[in-house]
C-alpha positions as protocol buffer text, in pm:
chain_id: "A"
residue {
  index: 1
  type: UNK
  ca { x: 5621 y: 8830 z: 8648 }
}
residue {
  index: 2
  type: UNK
  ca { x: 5723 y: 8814 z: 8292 }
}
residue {
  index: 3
  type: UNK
  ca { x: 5766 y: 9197 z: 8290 }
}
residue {
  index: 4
  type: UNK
  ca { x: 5999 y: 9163 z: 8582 }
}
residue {
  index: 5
  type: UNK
  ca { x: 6210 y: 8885 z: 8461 }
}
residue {
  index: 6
  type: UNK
  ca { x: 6279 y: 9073 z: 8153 }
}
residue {
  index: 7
  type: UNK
  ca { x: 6361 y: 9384 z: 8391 }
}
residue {
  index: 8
  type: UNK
  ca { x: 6648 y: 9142 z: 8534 }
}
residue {
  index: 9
  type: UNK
  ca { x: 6781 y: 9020 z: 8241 }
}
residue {
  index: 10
  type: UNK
  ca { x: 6781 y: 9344 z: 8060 }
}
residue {
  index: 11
  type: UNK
  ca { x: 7033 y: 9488 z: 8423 }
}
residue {
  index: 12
  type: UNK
  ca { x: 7219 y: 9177 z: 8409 }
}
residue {
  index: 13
  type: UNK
  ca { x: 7293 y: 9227 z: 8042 }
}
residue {
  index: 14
  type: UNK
  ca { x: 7394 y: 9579 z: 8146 }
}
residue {
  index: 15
  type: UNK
  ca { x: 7615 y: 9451 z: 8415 }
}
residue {
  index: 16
  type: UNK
  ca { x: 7793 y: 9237 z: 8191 }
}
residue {
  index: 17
  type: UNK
  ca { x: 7821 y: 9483 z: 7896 }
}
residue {
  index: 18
  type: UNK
  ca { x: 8024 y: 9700 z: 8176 }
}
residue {
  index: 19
  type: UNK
  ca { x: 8200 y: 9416 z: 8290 }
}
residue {
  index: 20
  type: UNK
  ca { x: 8381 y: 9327 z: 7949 }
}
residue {
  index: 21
  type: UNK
  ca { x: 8395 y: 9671 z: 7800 }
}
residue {
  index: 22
  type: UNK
  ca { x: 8765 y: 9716 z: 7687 }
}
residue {
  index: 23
  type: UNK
  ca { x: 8985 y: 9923 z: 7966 }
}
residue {
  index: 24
  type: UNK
  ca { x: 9266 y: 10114 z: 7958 }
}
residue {
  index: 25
  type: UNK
  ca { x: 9574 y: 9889 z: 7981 }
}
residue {
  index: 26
  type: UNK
  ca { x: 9739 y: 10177 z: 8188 }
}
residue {
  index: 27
  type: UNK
  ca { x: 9546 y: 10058 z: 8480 }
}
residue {
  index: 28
  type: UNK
  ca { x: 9714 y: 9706 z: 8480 }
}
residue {
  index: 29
  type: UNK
  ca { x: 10067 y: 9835 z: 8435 }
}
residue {
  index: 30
  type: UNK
  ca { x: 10040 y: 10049 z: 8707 }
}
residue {
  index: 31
  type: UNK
  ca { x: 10001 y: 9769 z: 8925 }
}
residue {
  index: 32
  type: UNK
  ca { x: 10252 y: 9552 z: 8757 }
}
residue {
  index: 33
  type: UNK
  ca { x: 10486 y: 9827 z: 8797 }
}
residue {
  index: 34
  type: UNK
  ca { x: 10373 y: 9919 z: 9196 }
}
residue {
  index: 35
  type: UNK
  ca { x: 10254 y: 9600 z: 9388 }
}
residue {
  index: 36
  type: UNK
  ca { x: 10549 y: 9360 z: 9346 }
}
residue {
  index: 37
  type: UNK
  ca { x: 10784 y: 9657 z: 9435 }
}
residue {
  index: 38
  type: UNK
  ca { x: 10575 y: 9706 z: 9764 }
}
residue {
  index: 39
  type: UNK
  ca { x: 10571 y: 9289 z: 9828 }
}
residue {
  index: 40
  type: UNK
  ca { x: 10951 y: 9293 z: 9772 }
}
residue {
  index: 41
  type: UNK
  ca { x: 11017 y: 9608 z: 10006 }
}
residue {
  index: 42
  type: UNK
  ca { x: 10831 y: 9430 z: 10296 }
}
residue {
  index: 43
  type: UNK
  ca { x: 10962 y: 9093 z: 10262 }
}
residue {
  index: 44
  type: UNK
  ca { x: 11325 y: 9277 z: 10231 }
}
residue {
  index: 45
  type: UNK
  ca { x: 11414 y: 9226 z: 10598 }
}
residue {
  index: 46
  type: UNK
  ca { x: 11325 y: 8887 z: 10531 }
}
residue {
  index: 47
  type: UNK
  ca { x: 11515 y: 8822 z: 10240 }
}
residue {
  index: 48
  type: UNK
  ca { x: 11847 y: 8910 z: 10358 }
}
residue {
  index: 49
  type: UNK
  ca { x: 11830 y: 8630 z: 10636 }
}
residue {
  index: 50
  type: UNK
  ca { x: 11705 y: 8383 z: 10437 }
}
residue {
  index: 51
  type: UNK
  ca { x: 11871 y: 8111 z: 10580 }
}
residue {
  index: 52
  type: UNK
  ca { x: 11698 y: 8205 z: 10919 }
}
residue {
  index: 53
  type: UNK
  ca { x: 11349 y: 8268 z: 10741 }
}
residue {
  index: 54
  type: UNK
  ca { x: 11288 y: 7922 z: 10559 }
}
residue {
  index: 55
  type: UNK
  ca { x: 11608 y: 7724 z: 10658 }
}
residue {
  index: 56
  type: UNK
  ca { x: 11657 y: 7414 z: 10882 }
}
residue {
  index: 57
  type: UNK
  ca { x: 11905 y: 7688 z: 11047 }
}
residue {
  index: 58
  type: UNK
  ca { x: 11601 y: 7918 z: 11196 }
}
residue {
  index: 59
  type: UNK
  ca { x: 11313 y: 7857 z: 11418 }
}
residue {
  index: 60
  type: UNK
  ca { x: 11032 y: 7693 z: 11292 }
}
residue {
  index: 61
  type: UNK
  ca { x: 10715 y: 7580 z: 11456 }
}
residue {
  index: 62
  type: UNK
  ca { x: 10660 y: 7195 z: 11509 }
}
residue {
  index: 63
  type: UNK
  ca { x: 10480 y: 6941 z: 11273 }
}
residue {
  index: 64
  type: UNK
  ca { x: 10146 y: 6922 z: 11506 }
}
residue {
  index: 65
  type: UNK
  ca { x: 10001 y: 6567 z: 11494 }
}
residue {
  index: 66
  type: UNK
  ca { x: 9823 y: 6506 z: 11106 }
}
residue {
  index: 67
  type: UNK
  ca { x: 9464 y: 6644 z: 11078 }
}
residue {
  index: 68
  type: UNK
  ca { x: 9526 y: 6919 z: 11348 }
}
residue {
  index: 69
  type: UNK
  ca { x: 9320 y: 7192 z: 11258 }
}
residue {
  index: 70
  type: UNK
  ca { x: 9630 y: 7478 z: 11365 }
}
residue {
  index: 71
  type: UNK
  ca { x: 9840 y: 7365 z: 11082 }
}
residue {
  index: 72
  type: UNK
  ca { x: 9664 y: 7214 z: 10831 }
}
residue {
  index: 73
  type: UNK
  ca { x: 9980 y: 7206 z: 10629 }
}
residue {
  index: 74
  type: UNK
  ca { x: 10323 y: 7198 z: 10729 }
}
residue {
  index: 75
  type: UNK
  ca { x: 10608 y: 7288 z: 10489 }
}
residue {
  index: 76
  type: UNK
  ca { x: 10971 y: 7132 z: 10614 }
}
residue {
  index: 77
  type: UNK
  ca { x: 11236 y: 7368 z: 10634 }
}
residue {
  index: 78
  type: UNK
  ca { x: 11499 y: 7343 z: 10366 }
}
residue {
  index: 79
  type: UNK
  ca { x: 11884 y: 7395 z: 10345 }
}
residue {
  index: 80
  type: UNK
  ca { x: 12053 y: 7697 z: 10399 }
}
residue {
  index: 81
  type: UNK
  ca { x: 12212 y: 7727 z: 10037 }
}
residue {
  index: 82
  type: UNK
  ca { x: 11809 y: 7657 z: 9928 }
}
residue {
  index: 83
  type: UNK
  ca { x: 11680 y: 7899 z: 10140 }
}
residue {
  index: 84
  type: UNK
  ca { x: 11903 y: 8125 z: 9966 }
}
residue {
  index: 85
  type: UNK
  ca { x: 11841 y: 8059 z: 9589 }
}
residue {
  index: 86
  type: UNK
  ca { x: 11459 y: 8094 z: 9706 }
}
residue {
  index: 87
  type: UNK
  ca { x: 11533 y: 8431 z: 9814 }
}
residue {
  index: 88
  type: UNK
  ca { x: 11713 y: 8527 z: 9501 }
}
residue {
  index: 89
  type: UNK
  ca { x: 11447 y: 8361 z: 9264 }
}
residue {
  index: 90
  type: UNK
  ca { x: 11163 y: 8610 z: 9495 }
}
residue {
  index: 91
  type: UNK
  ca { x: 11375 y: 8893 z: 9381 }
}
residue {
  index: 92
  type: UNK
  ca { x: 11430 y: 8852 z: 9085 }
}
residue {
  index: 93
  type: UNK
  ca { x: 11096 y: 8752 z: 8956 }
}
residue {
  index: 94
  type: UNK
  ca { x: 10888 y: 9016 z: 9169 }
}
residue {
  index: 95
  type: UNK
  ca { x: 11206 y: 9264 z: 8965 }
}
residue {
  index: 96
  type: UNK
  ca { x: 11100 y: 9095 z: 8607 }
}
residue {
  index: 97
  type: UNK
  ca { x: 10728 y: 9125 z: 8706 }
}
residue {
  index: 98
  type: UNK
  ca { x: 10767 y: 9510 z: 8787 }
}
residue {
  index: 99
  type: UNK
  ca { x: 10924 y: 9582 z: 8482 }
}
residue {
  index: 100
  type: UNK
  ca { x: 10728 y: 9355 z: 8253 }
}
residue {
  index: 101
  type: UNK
  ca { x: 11048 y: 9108 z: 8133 }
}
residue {
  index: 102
  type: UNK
  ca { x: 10838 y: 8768 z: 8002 }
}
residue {
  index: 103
  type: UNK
  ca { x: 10571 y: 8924 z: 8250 }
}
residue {
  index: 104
  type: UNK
  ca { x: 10313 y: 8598 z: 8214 }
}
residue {
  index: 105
  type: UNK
  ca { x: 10606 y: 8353 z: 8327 }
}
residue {
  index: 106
  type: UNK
  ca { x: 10759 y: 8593 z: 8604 }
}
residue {
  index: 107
  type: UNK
  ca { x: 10419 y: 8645 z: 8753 }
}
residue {
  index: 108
  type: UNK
  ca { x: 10381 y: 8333 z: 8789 }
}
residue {
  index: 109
  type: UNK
  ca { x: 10716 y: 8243 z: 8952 }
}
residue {
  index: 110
  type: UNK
  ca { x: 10649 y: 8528 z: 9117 }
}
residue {
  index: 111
  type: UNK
  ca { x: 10304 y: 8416 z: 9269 }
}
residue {
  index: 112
  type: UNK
  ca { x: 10427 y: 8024 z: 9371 }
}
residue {
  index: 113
  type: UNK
  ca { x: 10746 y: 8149 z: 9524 }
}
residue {
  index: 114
  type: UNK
  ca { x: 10536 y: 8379 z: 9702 }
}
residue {
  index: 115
  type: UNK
  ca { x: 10281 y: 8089 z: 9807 }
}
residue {
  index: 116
  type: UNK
  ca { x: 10566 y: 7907 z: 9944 }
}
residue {
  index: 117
  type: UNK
  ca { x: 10707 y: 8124 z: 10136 }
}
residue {
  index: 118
  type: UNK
  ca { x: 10342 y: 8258 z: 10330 }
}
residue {
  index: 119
  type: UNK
  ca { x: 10286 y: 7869 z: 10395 }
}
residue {
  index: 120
  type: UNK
  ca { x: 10683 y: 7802 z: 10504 }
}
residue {
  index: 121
  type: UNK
  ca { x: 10604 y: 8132 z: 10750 }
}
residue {
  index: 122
  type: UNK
  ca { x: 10316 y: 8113 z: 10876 }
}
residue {
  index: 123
  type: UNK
  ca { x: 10392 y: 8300 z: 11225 }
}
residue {
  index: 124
  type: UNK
  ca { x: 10483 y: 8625 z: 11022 }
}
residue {
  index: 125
  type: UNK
  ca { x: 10232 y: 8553 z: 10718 }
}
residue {
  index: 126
  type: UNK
  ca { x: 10068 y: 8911 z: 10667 }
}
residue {
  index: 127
  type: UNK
  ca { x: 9874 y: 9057 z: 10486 }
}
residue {
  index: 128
  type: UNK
  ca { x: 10090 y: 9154 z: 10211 }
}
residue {
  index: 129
  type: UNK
  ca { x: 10253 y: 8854 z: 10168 }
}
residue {
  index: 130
  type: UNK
  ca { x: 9868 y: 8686 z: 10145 }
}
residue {
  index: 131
  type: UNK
  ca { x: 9703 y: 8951 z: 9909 }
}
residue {
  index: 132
  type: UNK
  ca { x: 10019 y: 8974 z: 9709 }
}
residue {
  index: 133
  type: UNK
  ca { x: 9990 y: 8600 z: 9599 }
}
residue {
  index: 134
  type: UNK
  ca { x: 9673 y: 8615 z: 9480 }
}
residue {
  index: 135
  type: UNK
  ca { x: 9753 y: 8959 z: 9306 }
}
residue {
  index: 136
  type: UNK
  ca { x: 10042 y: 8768 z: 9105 }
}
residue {
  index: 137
  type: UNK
  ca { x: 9826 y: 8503 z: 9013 }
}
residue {
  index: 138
  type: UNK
  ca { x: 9600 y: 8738 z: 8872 }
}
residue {
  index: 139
  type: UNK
  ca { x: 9875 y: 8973 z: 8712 }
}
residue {
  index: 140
  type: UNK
  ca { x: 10012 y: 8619 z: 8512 }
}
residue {
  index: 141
  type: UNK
  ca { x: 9706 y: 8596 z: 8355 }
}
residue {
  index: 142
  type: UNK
  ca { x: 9655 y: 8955 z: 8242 }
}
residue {
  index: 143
  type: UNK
  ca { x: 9857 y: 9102 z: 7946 }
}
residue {
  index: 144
  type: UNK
  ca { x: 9985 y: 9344 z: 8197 }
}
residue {
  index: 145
  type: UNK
  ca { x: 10311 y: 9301 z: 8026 }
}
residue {
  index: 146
  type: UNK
  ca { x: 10194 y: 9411 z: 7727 }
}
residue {
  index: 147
  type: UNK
  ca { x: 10217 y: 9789 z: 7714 }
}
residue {
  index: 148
  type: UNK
  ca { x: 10500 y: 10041 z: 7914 }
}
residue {
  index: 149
  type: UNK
  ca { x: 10737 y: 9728 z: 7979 }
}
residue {
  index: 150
  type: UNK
  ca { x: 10994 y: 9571 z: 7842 }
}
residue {
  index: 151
  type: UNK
  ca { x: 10801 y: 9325 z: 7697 }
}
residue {
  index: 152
  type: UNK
  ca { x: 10593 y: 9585 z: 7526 }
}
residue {
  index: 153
  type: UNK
  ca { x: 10978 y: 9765 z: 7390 }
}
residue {
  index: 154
  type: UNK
  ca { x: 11064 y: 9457 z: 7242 }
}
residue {
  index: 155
  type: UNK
  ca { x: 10720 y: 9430 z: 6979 }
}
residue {
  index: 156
  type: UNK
  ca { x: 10598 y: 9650 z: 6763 }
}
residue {
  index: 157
  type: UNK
  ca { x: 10202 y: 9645 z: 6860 }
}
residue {
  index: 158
  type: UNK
  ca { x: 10166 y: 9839 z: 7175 }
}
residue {
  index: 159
  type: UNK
  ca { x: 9749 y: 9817 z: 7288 }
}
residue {
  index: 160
  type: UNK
  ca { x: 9602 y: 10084 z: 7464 }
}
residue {
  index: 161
  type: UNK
  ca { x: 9294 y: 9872 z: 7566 }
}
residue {
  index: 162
  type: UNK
  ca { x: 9256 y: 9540 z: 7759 }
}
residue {
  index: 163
  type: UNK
  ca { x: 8996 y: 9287 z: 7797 }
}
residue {
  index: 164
  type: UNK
  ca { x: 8785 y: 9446 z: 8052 }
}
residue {
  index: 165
  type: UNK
  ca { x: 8742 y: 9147 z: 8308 }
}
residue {
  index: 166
  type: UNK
  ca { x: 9113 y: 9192 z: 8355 }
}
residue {
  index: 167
  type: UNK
  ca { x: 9085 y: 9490 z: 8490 }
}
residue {
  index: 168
  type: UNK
  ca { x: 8741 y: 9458 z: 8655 }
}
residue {
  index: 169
  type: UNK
  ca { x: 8918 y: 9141 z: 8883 }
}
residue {
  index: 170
  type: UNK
  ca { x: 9155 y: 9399 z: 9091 }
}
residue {
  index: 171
  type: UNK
  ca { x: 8833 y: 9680 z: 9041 }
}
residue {
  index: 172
  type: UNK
  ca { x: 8624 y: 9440 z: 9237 }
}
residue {
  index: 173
  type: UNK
  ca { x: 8874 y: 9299 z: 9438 }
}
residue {
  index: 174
  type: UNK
  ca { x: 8976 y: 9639 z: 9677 }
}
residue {
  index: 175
  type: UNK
  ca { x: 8585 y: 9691 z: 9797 }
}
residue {
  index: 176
  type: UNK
  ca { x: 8529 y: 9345 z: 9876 }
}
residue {
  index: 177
  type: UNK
  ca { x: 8885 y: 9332 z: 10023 }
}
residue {
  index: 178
  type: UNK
  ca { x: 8764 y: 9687 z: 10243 }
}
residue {
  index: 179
  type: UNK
  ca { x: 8421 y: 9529 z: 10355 }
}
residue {
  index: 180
  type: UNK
  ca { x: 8555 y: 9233 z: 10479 }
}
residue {
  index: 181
  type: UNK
  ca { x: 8786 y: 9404 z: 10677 }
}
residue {
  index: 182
  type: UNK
  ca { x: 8476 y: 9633 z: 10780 }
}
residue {
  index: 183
  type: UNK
  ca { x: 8282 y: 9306 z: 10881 }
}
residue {
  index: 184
  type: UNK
  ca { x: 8552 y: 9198 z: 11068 }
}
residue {
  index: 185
  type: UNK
  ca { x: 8629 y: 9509 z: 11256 }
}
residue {
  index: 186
  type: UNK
  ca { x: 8232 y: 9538 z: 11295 }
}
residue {
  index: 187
  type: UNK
  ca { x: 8198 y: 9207 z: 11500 }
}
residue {
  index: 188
  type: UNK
  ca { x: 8517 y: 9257 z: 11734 }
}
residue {
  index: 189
  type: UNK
  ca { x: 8491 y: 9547 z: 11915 }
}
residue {
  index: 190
  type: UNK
  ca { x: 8492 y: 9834 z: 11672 }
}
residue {
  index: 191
  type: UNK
  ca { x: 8140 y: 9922 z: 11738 }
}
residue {
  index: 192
  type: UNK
  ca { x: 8122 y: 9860 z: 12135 }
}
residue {
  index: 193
  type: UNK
  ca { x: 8492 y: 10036 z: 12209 }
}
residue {
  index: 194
  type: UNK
  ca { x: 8569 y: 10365 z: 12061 }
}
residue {
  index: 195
  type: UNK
  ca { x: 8908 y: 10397 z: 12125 }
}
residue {
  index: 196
  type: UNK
  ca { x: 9012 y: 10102 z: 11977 }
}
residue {
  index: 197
  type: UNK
  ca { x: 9209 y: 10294 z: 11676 }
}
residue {
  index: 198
  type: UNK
  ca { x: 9371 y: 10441 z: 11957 }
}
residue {
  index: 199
  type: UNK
  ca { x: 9477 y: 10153 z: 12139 }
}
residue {
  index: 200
  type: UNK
  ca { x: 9650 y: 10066 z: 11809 }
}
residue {
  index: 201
  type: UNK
  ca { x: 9938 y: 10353 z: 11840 }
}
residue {
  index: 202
  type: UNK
  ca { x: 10076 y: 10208 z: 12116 }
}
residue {
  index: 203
  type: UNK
  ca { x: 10226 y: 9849 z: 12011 }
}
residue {
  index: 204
  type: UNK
  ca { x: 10586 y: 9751 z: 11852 }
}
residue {
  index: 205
  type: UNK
  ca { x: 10462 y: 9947 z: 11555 }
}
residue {
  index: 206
  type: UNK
  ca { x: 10448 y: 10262 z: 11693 }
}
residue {
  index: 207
  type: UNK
  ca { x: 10609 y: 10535 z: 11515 }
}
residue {
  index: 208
  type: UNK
  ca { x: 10725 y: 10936 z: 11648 }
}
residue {
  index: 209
  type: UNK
  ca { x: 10382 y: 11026 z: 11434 }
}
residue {
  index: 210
  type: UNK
  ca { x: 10168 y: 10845 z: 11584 }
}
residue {
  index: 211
  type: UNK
  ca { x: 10346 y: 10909 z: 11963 }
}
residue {
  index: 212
  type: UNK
  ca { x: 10292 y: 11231 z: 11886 }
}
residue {
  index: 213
  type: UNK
  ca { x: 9943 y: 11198 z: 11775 }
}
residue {
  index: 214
  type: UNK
  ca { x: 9820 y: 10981 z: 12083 }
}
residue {
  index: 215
  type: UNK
  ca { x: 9951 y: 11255 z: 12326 }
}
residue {
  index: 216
  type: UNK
  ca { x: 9814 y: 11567 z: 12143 }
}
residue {
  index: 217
  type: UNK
  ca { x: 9553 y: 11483 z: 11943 }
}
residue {
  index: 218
  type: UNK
  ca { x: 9178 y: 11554 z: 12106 }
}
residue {
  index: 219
  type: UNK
  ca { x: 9029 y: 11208 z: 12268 }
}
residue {
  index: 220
  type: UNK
  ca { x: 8710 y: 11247 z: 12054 }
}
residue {
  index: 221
  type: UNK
  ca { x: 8940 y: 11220 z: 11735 }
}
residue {
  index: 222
  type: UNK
  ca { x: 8973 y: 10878 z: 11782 }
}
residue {
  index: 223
  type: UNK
  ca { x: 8647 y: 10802 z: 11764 }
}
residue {
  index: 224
  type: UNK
  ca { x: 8516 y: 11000 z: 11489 }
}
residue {
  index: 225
  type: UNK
  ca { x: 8855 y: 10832 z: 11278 }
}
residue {
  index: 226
  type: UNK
  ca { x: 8763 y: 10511 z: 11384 }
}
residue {
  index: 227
  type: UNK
  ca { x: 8361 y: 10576 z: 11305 }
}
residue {
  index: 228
  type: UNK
  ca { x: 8444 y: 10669 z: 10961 }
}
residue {
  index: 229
  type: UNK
  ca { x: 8751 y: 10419 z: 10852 }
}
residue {
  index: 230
  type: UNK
  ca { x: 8483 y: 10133 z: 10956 }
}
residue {
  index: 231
  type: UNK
  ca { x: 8190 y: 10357 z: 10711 }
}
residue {
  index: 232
  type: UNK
  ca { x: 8420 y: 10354 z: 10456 }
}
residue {
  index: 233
  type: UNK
  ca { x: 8492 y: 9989 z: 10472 }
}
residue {
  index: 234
  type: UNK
  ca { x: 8165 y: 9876 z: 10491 }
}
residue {
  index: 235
  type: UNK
  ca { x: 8039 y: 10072 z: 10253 }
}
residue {
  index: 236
  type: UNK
  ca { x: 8319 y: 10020 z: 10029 }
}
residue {
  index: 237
  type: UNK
  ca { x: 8114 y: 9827 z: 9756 }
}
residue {
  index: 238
  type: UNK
  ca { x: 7857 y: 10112 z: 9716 }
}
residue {
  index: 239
  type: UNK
  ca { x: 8132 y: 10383 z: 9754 }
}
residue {
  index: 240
  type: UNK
  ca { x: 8325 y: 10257 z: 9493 }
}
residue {
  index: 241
  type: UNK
  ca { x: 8027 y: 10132 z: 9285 }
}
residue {
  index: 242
  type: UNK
  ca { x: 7831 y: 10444 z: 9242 }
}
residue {
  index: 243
  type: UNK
  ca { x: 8041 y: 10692 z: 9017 }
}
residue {
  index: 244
  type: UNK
  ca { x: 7944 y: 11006 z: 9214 }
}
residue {
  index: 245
  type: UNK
  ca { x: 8091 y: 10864 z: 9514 }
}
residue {
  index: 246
  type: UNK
  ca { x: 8387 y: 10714 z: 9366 }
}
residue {
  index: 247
  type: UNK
  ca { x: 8608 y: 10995 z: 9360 }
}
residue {
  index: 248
  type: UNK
  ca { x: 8569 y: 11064 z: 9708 }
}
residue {
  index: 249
  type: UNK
  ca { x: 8617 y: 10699 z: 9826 }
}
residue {
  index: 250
  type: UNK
  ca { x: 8930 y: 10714 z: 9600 }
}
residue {
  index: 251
  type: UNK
  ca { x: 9060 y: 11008 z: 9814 }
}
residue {
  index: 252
  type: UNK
  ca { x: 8956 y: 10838 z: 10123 }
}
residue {
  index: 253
  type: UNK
  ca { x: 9159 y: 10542 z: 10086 }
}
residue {
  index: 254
  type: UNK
  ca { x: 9476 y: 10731 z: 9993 }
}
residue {
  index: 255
  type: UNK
  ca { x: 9437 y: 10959 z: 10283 }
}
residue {
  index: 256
  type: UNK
  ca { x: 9378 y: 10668 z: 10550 }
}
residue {
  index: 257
  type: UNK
  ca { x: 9668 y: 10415 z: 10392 }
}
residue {
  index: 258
  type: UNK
  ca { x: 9933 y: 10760 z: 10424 }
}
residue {
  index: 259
  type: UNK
  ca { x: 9818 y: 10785 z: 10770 }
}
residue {
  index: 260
  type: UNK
  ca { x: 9863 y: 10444 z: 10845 }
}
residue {
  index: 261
  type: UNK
  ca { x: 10211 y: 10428 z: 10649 }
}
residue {
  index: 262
  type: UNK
  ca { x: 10285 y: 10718 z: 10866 }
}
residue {
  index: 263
  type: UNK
  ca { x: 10139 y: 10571 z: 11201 }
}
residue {
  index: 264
  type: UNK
  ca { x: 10216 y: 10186 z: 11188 }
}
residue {
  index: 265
  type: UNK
  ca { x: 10639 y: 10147 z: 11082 }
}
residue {
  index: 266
  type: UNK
  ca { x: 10626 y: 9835 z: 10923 }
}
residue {
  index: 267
  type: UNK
  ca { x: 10264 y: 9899 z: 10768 }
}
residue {
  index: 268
  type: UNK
  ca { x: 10392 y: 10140 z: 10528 }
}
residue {
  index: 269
  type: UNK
  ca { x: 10450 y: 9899 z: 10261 }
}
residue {
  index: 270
  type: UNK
  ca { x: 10080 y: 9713 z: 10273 }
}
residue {
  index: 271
  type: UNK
  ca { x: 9983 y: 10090 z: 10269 }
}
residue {
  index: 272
  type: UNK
  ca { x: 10220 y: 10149 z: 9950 }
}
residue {
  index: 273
  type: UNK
  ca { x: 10078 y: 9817 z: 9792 }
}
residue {
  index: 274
  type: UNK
  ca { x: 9671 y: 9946 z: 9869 }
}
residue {
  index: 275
  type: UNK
  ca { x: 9760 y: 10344 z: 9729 }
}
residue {
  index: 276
  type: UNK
  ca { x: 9894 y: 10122 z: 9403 }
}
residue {
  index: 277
  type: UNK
  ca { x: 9554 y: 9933 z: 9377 }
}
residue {
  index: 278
  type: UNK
  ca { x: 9351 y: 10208 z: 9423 }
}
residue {
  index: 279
  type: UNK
  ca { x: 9491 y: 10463 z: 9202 }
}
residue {
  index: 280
  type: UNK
  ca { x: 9539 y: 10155 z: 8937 }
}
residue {
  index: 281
  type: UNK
  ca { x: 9175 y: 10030 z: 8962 }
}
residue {
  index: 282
  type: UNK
  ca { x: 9018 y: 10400 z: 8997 }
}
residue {
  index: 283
  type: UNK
  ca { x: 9212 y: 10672 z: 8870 }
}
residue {
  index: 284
  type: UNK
  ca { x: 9024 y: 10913 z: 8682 }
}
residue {
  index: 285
  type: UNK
  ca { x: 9311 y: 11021 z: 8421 }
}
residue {
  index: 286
  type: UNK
  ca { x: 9331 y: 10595 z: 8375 }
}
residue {
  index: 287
  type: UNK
  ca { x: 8971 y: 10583 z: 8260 }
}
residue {
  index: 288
  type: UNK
  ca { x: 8836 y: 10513 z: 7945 }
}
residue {
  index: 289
  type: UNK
  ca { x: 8479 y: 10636 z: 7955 }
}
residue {
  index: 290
  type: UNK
  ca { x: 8297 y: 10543 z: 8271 }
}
């Protein structure tokens, strides 16, 4: 028993060890640079009818009676000339974030403005606006500002390694992220219908690529795409865990987020914002040593 407790503690300490081993700070200004652009390019139909989007002038779903379960929080619509300014404060701190300009403050902003907005929408609340929050919170307390920014231009100490856990966050993040997504897809009806990818091609998001593909490509394409998107979502923690497999996941997920940026219109910029992750977090040229 003793033998095997000291067996644990000895792969814990590993675990750790790899966990706060310096990284390459290239990894987190890659995404500083890549993610807000993509939040800002899909909330960009958005932003230039503001006054519709989070004003009293637009529609906006009912206060339901306090305690409802459906909205556990309501947000009140604001004034036009509010609505506006909220707009131009998104901008301009998701701009300031990209290009590292008092990065740890414009993160921030970046991230509550962001908050605000998902809960003052919640009928067009996606995914990017959702994942994009918590990646600002997470970029405001990196030093992701620190190199290739203009932060960085403006001092005269310019690291080339981080803290490790800062990097690890967003590293652990996109399999976790990919599995639940595989567990979800795994309990609906993923596994019982195989043309359910398919069946995707043929909403308001439809594209001339994916017309295209759901006439001419074979009918038993669907299913093998669909068999392996959910394998590699599942699997995503080992894939990206073991270091022999890691390359190839890292291909994977490129290849399947340009299909669906190519397939799904409005999709291409939570595709745009997942390529940034992944090449940020797993890049072989942004490595340091393992």
């Amino acid at each position: 028993m003793r033998a095997l407790v000291a067996r644990m503690s000895s792969l814990g300490a590993r675990w750790w060890a790899t966990v706060v081993e310096p990284q390459p700070i290239a990894r987190l200004a890659l995404i500083r640079c890549l993610v807000p652009l993509a939040i800002l390019a899909f909330l960009a139909t958005r932003l230039i009818h503001a006054d519709d989007w989070l004003s009293s002038a637009g529609f906006h779903p009912p206060e339901l009676a306090a305690g409802d379960w459906r909205q556990p929080l309501s947000l009140a619509p604001v004034e036009p000339a509010t609505a506006w300014l909220i707009a131009l404060a998104l901008v301009l701190t998701g701009l300031a974030t990209s290009i590292g300009l008092f990065t740890p403050f414009a993160a921030g902003a970046f991230a509550l403005l962001l908050g605000y907005t998902t809960l003052a929408d919640r009928l067009e609340a996606f995914t990017v606006s959702k994942l994009g929050t918590v990646l600002a919170v997470a970029l405001a307390f990196t030093p992701a500002g620190a190199r290739y920014s203009v932060d960085a231009w403006r001092r005269t100490i310019k690291p080339e390694l981080c803290s490790g856990g800062c990097v690890r966050f967003f590293q652990y993040l996109v399999p976790i992220f990919y599995f639940s997504s595989g567990v979800c897809k795994a309990t609906g009806d993923w596994l019982s219908t195989p043309y359910v990818l398919w069946s995707h091609l043929h909403d308001s998001y439809q594209t001339s690529i994916s017309l295209f593909a759901a006439n001419h490509a074979p009918a038993w394409s669907w299913a093998v795409m669909q068999a392996s998107a959910l394998a590699f979502e599942l699997g995503a923690p080992l894939w990206f865990a073991w270091r022999r497999t890691r390359p190839y996941a890292l291909a994977y997920g490129i290849a399947m987020h340009v299909m669906i940026g190519l397939m799904f219109g409005p999709v291409r910029w939570f595709a745009l914002l997942m390529i940034a992750l992944l090449v940020g977090c797993y890049a072989q040229r942004l490595r340091r040593s393992r």
